[in-house]
C-alpha positions in Angstrom: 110.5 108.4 96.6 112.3 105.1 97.6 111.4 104.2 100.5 113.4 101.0 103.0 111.7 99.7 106.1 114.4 98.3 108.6 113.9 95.5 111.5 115.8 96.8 114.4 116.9 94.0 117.4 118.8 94.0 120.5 121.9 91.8 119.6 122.6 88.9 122.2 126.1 90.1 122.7 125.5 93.4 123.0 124.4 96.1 120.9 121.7 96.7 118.4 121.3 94.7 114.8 119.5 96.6 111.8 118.4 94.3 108.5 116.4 96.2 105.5 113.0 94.2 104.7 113.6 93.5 100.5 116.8 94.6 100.4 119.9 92.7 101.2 121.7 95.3 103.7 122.4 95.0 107.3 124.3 96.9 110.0 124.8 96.8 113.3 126.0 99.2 116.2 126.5 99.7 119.9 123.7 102.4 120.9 121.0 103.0 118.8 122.3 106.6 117.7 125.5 104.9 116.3 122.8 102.5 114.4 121.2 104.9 113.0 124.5 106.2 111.4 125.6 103.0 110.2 122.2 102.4 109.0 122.6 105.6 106.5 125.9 104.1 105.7 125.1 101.2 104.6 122.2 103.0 102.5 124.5 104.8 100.7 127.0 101.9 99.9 124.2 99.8 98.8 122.4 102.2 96.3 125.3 104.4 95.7 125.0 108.5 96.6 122.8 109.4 93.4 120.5 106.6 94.6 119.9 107.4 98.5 116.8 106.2 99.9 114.8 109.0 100.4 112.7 108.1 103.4 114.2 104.8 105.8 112.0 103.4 108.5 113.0 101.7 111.4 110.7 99.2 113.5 
């Protein structure tokens, strides 16, 4: 199981930032429902569909 722990902040403009802890992928969004989207997005993109992250965390 691969497992990816994300830090999830309020941005100062607006919004919501997400950045993977030992990775190097980062997403942001305007509500946290549309993070969480984009956060399984960029997943994907990153490690490619045969390689999804079984289990992603957010903090």
């Amino acid at each position: 199981m691969t497992e990816i722990h994300f830090i999830v902040e309020e941005a100062p403009e607006g919004g919501f930032v997400a950045r993977a802890v030992g990775a190097d992928i980062f997403t942001e969004a305007d509500d946290l429902p549309g993070l969480h989207e984009q956060v399984r997005d960029a997943v994907r993109c990153h490690f490619g569909e045969d390689k999804e992250a079984t289990l992603i965390r957010r903090r």
